[in-house]
PyMOL Python script that loads the backbone (N, CA, C, O; Angstrom):
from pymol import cmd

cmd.read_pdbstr("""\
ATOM      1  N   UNK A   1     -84.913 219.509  38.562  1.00  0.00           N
ATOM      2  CA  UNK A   1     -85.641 219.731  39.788  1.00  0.00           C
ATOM      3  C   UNK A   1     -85.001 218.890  40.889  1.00  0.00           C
ATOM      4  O   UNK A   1     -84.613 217.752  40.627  1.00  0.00           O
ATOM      5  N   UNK A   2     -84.872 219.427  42.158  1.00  0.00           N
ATOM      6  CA  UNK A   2     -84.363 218.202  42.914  1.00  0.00           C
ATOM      7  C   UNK A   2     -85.725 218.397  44.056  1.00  0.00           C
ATOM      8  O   UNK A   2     -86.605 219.220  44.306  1.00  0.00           O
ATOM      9  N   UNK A   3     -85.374 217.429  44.404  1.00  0.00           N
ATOM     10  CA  UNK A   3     -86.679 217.023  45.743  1.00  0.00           C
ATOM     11  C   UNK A   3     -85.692 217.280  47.075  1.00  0.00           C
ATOM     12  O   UNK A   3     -84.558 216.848  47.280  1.00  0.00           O
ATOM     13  N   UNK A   4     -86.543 218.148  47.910  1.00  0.00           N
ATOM     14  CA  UNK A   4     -86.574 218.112  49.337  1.00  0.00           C
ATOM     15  C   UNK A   4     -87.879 217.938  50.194  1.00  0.00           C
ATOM     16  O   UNK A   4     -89.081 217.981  49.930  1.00  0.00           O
ATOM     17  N   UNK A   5     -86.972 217.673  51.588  1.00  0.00           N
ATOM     18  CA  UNK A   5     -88.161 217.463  52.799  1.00  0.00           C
ATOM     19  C   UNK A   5     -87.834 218.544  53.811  1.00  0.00           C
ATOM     20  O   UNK A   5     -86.793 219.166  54.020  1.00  0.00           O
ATOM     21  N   UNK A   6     -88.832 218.577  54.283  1.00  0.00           N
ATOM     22  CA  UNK A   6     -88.784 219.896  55.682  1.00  0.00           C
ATOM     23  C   UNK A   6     -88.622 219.247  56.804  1.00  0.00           C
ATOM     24  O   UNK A   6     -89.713 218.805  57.165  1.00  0.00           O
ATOM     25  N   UNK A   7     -87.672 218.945  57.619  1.00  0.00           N
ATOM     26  CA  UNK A   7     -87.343 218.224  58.379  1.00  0.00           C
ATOM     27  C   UNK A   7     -86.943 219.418  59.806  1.00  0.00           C
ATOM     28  O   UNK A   7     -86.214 220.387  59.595  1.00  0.00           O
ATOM     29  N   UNK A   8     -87.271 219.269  60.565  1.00  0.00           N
ATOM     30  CA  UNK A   8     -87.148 220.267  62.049  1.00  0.00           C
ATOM     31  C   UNK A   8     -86.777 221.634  61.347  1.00  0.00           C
ATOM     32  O   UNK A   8     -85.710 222.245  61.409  1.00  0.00           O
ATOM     33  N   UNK A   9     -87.914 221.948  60.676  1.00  0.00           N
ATOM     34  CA  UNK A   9     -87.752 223.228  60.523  1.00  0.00           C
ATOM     35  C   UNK A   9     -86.569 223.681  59.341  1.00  0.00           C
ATOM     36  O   UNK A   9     -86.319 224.826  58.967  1.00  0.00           O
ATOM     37  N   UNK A  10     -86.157 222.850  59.046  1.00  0.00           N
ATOM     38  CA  UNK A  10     -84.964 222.856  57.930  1.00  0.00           C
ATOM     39  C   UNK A  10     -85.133 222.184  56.291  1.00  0.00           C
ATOM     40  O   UNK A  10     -85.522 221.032  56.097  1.00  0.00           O
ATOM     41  N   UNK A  11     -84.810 223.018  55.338  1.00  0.00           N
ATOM     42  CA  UNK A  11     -85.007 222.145  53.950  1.00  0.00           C
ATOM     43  C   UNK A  11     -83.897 221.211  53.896  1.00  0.00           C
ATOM     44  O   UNK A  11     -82.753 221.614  54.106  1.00  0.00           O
ATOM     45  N   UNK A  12     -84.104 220.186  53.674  1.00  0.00           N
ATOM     46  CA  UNK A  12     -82.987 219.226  53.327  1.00  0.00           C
ATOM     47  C   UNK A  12     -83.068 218.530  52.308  1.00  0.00           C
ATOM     48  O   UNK A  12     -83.957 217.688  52.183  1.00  0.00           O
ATOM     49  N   UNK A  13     -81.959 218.801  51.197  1.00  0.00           N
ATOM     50  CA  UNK A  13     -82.130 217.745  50.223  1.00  0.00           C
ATOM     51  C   UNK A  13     -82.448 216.375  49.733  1.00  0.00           C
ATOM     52  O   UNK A  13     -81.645 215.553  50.175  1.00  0.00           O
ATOM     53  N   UNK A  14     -83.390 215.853  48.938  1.00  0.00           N
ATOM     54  CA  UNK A  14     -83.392 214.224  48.642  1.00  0.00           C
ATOM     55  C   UNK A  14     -82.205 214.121  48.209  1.00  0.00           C
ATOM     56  O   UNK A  14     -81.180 213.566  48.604  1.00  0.00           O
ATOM     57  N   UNK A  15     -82.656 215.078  46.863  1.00  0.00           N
ATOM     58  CA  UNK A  15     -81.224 214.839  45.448  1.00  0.00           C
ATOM     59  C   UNK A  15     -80.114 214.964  45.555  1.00  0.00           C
ATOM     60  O   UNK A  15     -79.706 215.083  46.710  1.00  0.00           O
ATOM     61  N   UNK A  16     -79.355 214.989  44.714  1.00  0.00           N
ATOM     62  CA  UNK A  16     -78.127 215.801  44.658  1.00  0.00           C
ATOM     63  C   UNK A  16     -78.484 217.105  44.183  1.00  0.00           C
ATOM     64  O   UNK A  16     -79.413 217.299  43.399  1.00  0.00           O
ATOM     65  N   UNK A  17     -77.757 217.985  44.650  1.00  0.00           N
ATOM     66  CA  UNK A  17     -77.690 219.336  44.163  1.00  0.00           C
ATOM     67  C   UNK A  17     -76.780 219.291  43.266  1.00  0.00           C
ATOM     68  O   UNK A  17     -75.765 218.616  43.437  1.00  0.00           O
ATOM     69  N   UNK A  18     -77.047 220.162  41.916  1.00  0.00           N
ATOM     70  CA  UNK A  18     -76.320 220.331  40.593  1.00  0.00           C
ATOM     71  C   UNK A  18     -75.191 221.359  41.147  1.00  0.00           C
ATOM     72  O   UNK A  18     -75.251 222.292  41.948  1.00  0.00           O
ATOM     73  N   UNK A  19     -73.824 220.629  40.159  1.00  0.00           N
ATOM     74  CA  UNK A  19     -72.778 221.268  40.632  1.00  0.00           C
ATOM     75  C   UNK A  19     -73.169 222.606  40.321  1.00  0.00           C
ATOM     76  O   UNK A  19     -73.100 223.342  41.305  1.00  0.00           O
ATOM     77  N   UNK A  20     -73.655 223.295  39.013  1.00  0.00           N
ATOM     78  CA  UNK A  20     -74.101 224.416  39.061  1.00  0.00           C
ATOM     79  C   UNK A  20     -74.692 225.641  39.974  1.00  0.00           C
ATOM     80  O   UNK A  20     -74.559 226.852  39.799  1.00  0.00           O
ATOM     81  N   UNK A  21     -75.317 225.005  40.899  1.00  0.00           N
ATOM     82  CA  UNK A  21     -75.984 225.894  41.816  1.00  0.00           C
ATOM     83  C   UNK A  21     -74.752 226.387  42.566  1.00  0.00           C
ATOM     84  O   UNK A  21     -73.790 225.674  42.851  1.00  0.00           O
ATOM     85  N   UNK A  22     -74.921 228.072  42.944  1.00  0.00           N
ATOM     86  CA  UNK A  22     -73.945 228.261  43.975  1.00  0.00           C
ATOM     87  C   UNK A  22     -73.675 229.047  45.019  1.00  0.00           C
ATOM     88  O   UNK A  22     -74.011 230.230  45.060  1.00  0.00           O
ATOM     89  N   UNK A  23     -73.014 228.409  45.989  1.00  0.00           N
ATOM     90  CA  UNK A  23     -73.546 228.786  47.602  1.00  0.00           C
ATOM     91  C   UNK A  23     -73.751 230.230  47.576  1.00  0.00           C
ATOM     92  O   UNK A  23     -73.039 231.143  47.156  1.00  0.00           O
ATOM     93  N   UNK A  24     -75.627 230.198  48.477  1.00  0.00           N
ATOM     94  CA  UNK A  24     -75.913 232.038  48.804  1.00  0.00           C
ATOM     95  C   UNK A  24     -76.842 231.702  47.548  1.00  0.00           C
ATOM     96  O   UNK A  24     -77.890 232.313  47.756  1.00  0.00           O
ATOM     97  N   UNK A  25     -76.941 230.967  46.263  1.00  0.00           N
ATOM     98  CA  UNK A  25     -77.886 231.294  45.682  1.00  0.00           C
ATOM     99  C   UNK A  25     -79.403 231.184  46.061  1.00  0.00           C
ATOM    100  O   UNK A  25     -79.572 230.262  46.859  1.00  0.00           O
ATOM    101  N   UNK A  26     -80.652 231.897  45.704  1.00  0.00           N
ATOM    102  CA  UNK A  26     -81.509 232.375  46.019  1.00  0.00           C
ATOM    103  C   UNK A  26     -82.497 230.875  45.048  1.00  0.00           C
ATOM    104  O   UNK A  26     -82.244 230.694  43.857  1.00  0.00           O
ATOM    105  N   UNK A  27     -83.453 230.055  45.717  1.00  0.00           N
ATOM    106  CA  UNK A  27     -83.683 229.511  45.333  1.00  0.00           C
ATOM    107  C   UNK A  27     -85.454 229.730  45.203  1.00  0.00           C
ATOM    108  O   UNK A  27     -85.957 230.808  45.522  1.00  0.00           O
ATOM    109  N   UNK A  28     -86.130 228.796  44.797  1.00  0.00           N
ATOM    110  CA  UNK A  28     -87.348 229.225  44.912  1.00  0.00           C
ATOM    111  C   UNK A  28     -88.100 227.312  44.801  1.00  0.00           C
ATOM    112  O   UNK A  28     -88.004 226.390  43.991  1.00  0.00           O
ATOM    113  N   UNK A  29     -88.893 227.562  46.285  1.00  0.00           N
ATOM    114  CA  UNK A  29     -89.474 226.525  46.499  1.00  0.00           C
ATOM    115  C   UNK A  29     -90.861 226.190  46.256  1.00  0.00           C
ATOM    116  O   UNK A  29     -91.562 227.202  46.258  1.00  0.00           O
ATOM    117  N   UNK A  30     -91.555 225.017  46.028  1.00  0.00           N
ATOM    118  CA  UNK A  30     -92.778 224.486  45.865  1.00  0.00           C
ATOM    119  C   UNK A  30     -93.368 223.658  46.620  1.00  0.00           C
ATOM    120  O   UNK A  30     -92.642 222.703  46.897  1.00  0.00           O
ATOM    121  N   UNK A  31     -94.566 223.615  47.153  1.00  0.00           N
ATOM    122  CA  UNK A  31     -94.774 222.383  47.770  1.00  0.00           C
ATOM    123  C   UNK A  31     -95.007 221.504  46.640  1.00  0.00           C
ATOM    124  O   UNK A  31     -95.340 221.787  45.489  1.00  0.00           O
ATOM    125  N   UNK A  32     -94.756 220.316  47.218  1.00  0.00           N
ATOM    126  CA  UNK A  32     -95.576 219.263  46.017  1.00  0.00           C
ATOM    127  C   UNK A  32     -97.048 219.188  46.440  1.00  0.00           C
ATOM    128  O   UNK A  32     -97.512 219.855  47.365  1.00  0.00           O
ATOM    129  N   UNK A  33     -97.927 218.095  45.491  1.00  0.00           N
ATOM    130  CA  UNK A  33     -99.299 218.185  45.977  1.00  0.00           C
ATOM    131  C   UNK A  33     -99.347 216.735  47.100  1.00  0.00           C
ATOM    132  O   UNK A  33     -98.770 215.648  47.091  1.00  0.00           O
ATOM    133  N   UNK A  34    -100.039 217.185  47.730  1.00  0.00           N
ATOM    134  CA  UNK A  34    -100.048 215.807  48.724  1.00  0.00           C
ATOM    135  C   UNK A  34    -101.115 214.487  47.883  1.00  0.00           C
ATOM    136  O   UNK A  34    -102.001 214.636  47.041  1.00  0.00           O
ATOM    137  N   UNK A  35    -100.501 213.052  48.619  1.00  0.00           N
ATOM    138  CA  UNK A  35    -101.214 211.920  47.666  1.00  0.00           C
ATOM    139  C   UNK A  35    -102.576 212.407  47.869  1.00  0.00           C
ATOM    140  O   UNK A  35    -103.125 213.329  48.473  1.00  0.00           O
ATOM    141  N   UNK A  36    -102.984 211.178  46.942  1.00  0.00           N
ATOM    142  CA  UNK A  36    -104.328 211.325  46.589  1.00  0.00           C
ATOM    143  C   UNK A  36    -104.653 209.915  47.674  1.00  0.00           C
ATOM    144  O   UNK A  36    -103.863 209.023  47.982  1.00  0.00           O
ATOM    145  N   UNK A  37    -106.114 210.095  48.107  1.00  0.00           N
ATOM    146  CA  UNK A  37    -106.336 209.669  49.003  1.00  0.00           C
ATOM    147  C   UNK A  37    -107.215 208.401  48.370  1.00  0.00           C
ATOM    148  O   UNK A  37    -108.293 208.496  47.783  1.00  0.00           O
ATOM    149  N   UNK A  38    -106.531 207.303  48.626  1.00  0.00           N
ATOM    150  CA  UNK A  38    -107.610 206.091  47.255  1.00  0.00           C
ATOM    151  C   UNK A  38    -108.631 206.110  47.830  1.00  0.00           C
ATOM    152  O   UNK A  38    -109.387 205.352  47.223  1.00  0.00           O
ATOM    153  N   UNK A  39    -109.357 206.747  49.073  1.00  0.00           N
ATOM    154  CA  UNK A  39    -110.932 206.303  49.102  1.00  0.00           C
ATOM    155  C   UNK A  39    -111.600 207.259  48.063  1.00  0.00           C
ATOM    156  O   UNK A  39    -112.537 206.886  47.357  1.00  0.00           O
ATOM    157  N   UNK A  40    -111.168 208.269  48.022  1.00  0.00           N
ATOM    158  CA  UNK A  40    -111.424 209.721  47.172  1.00  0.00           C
ATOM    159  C   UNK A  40    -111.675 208.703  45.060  1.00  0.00           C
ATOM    160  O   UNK A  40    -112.545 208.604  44.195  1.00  0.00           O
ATOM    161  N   UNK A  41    -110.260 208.249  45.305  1.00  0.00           N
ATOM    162  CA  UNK A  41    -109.894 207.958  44.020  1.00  0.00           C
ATOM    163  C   UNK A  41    -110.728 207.092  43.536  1.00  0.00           C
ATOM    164  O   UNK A  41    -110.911 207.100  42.319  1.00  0.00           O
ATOM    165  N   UNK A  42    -111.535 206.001  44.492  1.00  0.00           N
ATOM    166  CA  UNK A  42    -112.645 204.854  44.625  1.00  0.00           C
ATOM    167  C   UNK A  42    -113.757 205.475  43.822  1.00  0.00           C
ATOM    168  O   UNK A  42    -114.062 205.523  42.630  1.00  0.00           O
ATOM    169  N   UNK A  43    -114.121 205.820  44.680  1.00  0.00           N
ATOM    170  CA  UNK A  43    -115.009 207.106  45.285  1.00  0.00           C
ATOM    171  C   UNK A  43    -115.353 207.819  43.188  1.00  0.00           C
ATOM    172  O   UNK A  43    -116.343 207.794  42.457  1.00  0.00           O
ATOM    173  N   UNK A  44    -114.758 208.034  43.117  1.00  0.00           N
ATOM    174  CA  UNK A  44    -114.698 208.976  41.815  1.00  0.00           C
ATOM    175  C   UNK A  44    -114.807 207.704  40.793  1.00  0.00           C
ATOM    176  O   UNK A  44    -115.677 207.748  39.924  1.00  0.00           O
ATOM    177  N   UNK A  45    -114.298 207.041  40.845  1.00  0.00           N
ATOM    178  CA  UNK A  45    -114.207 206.585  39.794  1.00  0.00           C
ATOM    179  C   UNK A  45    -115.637 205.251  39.740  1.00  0.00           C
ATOM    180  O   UNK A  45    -115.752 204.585  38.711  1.00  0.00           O
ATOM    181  N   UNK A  46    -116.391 205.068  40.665  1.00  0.00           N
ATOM    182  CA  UNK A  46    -117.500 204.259  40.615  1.00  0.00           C
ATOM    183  C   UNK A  46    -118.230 205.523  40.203  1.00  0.00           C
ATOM    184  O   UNK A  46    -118.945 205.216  39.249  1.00  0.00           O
ATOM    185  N   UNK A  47    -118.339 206.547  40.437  1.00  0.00           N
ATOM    186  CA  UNK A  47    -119.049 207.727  40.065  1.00  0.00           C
ATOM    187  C   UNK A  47    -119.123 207.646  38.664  1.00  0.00           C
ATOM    188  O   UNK A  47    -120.226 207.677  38.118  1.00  0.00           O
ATOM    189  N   UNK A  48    -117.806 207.520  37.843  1.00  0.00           N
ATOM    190  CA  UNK A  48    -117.418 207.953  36.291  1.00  0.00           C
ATOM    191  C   UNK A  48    -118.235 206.569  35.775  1.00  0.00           C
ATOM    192  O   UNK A  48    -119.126 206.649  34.930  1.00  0.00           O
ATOM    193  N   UNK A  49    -117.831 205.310  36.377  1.00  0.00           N
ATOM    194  CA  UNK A  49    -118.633 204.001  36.096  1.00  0.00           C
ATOM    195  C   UNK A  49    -120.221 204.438  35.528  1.00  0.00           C
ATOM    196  O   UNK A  49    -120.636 204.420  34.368  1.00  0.00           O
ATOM    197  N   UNK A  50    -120.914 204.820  36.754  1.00  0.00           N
ATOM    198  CA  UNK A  50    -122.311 204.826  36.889  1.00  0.00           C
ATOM    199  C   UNK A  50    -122.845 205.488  36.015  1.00  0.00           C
ATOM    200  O   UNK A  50    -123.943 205.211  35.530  1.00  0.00           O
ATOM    201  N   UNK A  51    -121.895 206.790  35.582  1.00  0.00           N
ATOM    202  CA  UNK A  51    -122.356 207.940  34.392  1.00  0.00           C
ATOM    203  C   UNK A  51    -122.510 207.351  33.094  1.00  0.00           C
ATOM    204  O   UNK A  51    -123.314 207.762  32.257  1.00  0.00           O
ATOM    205  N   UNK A  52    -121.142 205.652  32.817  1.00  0.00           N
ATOM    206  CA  UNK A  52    -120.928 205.954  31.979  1.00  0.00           C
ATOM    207  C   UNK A  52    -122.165 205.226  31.448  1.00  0.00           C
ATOM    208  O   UNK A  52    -122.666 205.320  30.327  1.00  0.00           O
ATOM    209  N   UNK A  53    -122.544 204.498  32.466  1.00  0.00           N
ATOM    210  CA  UNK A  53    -123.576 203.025  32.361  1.00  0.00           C
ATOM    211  C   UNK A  53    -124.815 203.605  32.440  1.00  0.00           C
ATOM    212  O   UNK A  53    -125.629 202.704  32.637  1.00  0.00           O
ATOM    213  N   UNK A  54    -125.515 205.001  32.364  1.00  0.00           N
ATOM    214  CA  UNK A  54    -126.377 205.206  31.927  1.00  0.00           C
ATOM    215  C   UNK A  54    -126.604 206.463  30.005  1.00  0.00           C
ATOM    216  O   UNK A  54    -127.506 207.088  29.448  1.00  0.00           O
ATOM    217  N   UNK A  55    -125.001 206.124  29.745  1.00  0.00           N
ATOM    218  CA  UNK A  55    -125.417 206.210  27.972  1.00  0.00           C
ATOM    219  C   UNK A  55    -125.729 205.173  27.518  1.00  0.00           C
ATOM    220  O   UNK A  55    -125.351 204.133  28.058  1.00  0.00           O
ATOM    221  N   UNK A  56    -126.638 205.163  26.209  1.00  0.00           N
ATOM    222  CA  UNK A  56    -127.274 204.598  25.732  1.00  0.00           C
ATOM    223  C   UNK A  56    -126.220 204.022  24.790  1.00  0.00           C
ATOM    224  O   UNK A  56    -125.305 204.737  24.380  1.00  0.00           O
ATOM    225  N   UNK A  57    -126.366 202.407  24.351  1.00  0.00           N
ATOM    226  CA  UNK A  57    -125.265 201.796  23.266  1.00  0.00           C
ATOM    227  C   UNK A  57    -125.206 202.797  22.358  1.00  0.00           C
ATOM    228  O   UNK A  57    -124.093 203.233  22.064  1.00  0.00           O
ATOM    229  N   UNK A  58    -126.413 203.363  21.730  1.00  0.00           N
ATOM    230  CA  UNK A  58    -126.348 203.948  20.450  1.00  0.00           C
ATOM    231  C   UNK A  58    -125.451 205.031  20.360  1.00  0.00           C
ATOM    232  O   UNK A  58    -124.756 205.145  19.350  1.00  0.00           O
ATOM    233  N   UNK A  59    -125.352 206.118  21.598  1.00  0.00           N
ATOM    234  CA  UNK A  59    -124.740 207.098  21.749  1.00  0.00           C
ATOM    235  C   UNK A  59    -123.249 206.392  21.625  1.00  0.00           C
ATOM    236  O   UNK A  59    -122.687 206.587  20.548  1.00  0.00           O
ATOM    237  N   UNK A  60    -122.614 205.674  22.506  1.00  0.00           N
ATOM    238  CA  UNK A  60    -121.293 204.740  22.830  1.00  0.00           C
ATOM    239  C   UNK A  60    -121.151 204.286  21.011  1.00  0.00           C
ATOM    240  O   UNK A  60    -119.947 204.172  20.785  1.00  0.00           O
ATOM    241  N   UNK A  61    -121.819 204.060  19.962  1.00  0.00           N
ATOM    242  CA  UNK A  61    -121.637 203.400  18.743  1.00  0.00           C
ATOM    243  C   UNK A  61    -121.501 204.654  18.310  1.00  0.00           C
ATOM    244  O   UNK A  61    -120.350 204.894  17.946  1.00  0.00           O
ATOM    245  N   UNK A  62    -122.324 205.629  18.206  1.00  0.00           N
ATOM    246  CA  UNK A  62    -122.317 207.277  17.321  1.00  0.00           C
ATOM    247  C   UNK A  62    -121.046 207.579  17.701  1.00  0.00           C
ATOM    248  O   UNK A  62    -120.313 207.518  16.714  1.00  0.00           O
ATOM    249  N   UNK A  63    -120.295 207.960  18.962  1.00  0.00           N
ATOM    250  CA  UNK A  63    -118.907 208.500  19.268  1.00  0.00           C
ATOM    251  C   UNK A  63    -118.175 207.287  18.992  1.00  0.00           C
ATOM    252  O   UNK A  63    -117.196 207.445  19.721  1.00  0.00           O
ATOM    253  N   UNK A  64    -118.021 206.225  18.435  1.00  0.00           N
ATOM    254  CA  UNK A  64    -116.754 204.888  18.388  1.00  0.00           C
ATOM    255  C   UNK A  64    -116.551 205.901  17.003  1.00  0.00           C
ATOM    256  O   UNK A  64    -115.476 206.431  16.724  1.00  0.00           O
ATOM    257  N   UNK A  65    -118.260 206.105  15.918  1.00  0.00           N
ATOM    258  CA  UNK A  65    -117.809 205.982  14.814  1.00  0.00           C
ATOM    259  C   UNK A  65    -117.034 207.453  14.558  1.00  0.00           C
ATOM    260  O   UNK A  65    -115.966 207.647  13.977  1.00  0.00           O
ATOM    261  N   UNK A  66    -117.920 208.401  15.176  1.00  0.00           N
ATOM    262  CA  UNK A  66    -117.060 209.846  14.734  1.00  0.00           C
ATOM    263  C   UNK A  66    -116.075 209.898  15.064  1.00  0.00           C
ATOM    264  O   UNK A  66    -115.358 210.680  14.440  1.00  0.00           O
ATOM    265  N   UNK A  67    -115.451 209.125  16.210  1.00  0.00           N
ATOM    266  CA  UNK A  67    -113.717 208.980  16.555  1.00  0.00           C
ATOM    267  C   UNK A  67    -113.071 208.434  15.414  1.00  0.00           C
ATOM    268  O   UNK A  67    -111.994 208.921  15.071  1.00  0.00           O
ATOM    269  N   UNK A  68    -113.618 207.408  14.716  1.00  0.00           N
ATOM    270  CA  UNK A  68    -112.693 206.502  13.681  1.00  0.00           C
ATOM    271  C   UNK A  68    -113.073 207.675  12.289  1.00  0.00           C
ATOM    272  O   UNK A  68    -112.242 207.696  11.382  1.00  0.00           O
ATOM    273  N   UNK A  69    -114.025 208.392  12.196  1.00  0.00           N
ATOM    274  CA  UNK A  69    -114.128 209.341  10.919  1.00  0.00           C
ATOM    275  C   UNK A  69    -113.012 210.188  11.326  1.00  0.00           C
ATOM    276  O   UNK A  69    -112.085 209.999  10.539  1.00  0.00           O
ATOM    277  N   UNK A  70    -112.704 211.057  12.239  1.00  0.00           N
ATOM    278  CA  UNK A  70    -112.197 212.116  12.893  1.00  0.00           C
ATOM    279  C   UNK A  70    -110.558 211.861  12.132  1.00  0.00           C
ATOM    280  O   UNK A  70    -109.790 212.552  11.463  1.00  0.00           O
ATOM    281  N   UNK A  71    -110.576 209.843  12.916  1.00  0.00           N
ATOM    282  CA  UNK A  71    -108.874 209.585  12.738  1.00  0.00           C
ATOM    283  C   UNK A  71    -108.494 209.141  11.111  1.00  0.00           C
ATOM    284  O   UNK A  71    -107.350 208.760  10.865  1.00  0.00           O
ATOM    285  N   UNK A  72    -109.747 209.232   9.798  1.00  0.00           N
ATOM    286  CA  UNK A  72    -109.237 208.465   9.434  1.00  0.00           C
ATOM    287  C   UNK A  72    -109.323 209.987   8.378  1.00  0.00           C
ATOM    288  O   UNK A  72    -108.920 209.709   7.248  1.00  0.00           O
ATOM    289  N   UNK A  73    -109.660 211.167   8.483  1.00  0.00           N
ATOM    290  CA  UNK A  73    -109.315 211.951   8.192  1.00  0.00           C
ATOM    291  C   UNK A  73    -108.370 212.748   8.078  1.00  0.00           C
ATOM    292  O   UNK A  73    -108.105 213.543   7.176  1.00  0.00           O
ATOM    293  N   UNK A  74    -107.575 212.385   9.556  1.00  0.00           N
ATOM    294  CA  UNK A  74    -106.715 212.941  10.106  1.00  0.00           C
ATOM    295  C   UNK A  74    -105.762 212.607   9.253  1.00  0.00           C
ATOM    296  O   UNK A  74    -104.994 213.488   8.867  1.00  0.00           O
ATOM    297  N   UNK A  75    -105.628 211.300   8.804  1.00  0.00           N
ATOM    298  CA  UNK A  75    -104.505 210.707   8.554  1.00  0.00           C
ATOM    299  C   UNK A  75    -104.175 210.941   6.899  1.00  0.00           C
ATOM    300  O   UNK A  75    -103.089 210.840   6.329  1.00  0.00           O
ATOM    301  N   UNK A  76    -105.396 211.262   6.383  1.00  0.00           N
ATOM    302  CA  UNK A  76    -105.445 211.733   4.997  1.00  0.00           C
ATOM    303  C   UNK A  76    -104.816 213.163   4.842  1.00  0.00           C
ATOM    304  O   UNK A  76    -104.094 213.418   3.878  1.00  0.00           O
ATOM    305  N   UNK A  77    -105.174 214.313   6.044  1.00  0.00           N
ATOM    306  CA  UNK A  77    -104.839 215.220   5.782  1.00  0.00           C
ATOM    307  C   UNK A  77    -103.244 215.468   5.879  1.00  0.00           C
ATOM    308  O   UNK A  77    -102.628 216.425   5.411  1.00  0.00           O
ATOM    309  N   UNK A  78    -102.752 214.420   6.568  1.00  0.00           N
ATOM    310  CA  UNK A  78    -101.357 214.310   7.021  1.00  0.00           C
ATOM    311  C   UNK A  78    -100.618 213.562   5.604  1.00  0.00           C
ATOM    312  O   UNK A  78     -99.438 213.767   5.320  1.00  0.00           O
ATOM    313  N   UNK A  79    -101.548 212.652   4.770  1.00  0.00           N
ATOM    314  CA  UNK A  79    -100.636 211.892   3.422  1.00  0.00           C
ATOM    315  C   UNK A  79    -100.724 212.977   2.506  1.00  0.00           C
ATOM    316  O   UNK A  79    -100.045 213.021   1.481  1.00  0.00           O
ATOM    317  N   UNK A  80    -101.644 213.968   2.885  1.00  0.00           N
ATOM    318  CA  UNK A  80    -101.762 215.284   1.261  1.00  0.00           C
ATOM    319  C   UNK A  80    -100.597 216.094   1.915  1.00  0.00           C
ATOM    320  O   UNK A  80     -99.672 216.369   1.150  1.00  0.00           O
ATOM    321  N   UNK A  81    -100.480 216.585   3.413  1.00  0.00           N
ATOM    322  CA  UNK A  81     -99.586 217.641   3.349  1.00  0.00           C
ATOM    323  C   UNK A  81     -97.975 216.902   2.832  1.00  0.00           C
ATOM    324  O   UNK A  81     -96.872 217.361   2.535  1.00  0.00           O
ATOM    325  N   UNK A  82     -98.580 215.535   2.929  1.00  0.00           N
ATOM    326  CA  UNK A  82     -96.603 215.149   2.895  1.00  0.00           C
ATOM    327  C   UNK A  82     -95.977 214.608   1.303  1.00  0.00           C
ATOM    328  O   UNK A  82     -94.884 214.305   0.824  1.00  0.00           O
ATOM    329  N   UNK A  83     -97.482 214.710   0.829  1.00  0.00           N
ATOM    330  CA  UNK A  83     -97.563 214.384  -0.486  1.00  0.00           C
ATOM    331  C   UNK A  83     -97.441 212.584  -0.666  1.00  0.00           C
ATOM    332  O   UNK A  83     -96.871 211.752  -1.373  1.00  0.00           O
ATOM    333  N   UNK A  84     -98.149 212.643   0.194  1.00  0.00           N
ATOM    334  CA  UNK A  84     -98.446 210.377  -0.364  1.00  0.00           C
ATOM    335  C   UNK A  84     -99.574 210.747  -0.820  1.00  0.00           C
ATOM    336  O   UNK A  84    -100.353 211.700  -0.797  1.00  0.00           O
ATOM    337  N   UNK A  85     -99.331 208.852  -1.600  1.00  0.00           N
ATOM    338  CA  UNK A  85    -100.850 208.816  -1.777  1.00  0.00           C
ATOM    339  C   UNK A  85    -101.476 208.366  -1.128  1.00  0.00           C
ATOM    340  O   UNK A  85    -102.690 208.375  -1.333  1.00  0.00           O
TER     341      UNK A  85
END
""", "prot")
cmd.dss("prot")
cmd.show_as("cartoon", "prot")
cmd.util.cbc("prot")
cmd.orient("prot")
């Protein structure tokens, strides 16, 4: 991928262009996404805080443990297909 900017109306390269490409070829452009705006990013993430701080410990202990059942399964099913013990 190479990066450009739109500068007076013109694409102009960041990158280097790959010797490969060649003149007259037909290219096809993207914008990128514009930054993220940290009040937004603030903003969201005291949100995710507040959600998380009204589960209950017990719920936060029930998902620790089905995560560690989940992984410790996982890992069994991975020593039978490979044949450990």
């Amino acid at each position: 991928m190479v990066r450009a900017v739109l500068k007076k109306g013109k694409v102009q390269p960041v990158d280097e262009i790959p010797e490969t490409w060649l003149e007259g070829q037909e290219l096809v452009i993207e914008t990128a996404e514009p930054p993220a705006d940290p009040g937004e990013i603030a903003a969201w993430s005291r949100e995710i805080e507040n959600a998380a701080a009204q589960i209950p410990d017990e719920e936060h202990r029930r998902f620790l443990a089905a995560l560690e059942e989940h992984r410790r399964e996982a890992k069994e099913q991975v020593r039978r297909e490979m044949g450990l013990p």
